[in-house]
C-alpha positions as CSV (number, residue, x, y, z in Angstrom):
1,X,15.4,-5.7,-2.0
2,X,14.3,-2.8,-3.7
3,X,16.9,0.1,-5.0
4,X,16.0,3.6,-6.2
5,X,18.9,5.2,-8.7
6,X,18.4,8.5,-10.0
7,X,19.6,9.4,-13.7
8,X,19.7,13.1,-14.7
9,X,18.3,13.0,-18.6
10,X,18.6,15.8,-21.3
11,X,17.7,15.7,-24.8
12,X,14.1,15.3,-26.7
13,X,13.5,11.8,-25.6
14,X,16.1,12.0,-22.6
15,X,18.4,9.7,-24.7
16,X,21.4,11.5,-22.6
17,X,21.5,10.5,-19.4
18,X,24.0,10.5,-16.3
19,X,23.9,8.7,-13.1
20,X,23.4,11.0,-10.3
21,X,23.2,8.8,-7.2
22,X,22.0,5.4,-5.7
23,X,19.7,6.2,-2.9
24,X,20.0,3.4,-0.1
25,X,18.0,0.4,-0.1
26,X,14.2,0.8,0.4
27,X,13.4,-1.6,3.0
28,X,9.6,-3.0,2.8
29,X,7.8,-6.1,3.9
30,X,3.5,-6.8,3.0
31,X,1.0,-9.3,4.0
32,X,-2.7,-10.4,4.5
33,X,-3.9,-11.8,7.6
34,X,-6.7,-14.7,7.6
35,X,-9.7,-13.9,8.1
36,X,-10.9,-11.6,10.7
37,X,-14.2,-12.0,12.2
38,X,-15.7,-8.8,13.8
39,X,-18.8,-8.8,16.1
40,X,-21.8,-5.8,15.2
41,X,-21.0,-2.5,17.0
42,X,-17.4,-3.7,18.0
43,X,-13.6,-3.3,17.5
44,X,-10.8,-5.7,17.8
45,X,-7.1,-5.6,17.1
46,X,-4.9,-7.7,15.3
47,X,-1.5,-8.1,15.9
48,X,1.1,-8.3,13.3
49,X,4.8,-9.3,13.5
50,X,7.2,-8.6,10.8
51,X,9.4,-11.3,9.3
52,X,12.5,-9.4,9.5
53,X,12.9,-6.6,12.0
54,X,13.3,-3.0,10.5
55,X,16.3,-0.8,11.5
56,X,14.0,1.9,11.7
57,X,9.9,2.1,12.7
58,X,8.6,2.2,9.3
59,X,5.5,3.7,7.9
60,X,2.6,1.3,8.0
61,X,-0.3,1.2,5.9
62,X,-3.8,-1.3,5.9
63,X,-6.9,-2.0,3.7
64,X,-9.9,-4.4,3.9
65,X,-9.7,-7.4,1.4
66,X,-12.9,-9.3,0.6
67,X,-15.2,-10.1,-2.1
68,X,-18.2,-9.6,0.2
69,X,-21.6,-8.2,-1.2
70,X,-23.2,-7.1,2.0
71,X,-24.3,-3.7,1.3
72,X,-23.6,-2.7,4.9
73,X,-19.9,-3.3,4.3
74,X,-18.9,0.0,4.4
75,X,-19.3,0.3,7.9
76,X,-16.1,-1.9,8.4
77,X,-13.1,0.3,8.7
78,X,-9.4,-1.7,8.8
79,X,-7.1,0.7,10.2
80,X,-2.7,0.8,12.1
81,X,-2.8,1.8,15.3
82,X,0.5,4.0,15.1
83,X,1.0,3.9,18.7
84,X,1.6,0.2,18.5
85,X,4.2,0.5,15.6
86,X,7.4,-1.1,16.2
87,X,10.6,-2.5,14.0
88,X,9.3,-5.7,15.0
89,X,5.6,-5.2,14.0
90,X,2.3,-3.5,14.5
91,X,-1.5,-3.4,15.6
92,X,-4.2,-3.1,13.4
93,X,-7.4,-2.2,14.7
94,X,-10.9,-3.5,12.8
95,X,-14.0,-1.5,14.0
96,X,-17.5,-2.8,12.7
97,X,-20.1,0.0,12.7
98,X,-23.0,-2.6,11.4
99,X,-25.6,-3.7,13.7
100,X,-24.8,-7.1,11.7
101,X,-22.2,-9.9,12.3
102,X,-21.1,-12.0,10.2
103,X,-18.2,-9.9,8.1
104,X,-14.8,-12.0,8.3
105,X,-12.6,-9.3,6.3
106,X,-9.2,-9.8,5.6
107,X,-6.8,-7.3,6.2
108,X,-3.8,-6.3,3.7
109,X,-0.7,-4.3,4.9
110,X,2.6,-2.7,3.3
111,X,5.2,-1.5,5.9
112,X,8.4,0.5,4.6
113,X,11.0,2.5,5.2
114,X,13.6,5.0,2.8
């Protein structure tokens, strides 16, 4: 669980601080699917289910992860499909611009809420 406290500092090096307030627990949750792999001049979705439910839907976030070298790459984009955003999960849509096949990206997330 992650905590944010805030501390109000004065002094040169801010050697004099107070506590101010404890701001309520910052809820988040991350992963990396396996491997995806995408058909040329196609889009697919993958569906993600968090671990733990939220209380609230939280803000969702996604990236590619690979090591690949294909120079066409960059016509993979990894992206949430906020509609589909629950407390119980999300979609994430992979669209593949390429003429090519062949890319099996992974997908990293970070959901959370504060």
């Amino acid at each position: 669980d992650i905590y944010a406290i805030l501390f109000k500092c004065t002094g040169f090096f801010g050697n004099d601080c107070t506590h101010i307030e404890v701001i309520d627990e910052i809820e988040e949750q991350s992963g990396t699917t396996g491997a995806v792999e995408i058909a040329a001049n196609s889009t697919q979705t993958v569906a993600v289910v968090f671990k733990k439910p939220f209380n609230i839907i939280p803000t969702v976030v996604c990236t590619l992860k690979s090591g690949s070298n294909i120079a066409t790459y960059g016509d993979l984009t990894a992206f949430v499909d906020y509609a589909s955003v629950t407390k119980n999960g999300f979609t994430i849509k992979l669209s593949n611009a390429c003429t090519t096949s062949g890319a099996k990206p992974s997908i990293s997330w970070i959901a959370t809420v504060s």
